[in-house]
N, C-alpha and C positions, 0 to 999 in steps of 0.2 A: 432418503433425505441426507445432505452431505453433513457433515461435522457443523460447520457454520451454523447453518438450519438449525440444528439441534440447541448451540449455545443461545442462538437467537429466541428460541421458543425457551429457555431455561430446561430444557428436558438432560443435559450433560453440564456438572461445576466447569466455572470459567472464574476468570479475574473480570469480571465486568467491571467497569467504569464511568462510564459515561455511556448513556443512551436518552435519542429524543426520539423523536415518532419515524421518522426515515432510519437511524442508524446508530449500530451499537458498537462502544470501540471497548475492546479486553487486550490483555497481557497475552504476546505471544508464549507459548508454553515451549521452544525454544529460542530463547531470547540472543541475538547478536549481540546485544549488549542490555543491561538491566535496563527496564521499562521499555524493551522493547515494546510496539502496541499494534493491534490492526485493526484498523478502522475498516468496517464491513456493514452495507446495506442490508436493513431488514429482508428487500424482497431477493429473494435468488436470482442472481445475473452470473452466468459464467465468466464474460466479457469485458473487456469493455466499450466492446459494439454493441452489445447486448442490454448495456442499461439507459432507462429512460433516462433522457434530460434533465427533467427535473430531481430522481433520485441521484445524479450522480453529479449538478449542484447541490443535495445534499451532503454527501459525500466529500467535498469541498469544501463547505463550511464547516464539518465536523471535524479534516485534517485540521484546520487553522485553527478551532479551538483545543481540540487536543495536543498538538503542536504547543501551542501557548502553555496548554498547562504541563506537559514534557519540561518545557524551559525553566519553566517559574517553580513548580513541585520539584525535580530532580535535579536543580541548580545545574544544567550542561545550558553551553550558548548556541549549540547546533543540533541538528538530527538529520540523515535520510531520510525521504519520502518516496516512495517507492510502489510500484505495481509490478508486479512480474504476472504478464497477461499470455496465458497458454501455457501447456506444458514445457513447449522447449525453451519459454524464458526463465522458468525455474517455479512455476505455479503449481504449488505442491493440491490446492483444496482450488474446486473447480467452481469458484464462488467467491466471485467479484471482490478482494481486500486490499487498503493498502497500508502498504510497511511504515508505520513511523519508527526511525531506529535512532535513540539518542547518542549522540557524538560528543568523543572527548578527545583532546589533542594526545594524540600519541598511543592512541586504544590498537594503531597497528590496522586496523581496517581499512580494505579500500573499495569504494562502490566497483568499478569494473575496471580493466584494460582498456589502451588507446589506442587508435593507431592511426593512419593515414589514407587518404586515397591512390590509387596508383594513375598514372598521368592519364586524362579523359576518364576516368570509374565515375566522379563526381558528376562532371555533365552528362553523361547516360543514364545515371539515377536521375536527373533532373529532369532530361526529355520520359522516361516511365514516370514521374510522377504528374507531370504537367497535360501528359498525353489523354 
């Protein structure tokens, strides 16, 4: 049973928060920034190919309430929202979460790097996706 699992069934202390019948959102225990939060599905989804429809517009309404209350309780005007989906994108617990990380001007954080494409890379992702 993964970590997740566990806070979800109460069997390990967590920061819970907010829970309804789909999903329960707690305090990362290492936080980017205070109140960091991660809103995570009752049912275990590795993915997120992996979870039903209807639980992961669960998951959707529950960012946007938690989100609201990030804003309103910890007076910031932004936050990240975030999935990091598999291991190579940085998905440390194999169990469907996502990051809400409250944002302040000047906190020095930056979601990712940018860069460009190189002339034709963009229309050949286009013809593999479309294909």
């Amino acid at each position: 049973m993964c970590i997740f699992c566990k806070i979800i069934n109460k069997e390990i202390p967590s920061h819970l928060f907010y829970e309804d019948e789909r999903v329960v959102a707690f305090l990362d225990i290492k936080p980017v920034n205070p109140g960091h939060a991660l809103v995570v599905p009752k049912t275990h989804y590795e993915s997120l190919e992996d979870i039903s429809d209807e639980d992961l517009m669960a998951v959707a309404r529950a960012v946007k309430k938690v989100g609201q209350l990030i804003k309103d309780k910890l007076d910031v005007v932004g936050y990240n929202a975030s999935v990091n989906n598999g291991s190579v994108a940085g998905q440390e617990v194999p169990h469907l979460h996502v990051h809400l990380i409250p944002r302040h001007a000047g906190d020095g954080h930056t979601p990712w790097s940018r860069g460009a494409y190189a002339s034709g890379e963009a229309e050949e992702i286009i013809k593999k996706l479309i294909s």
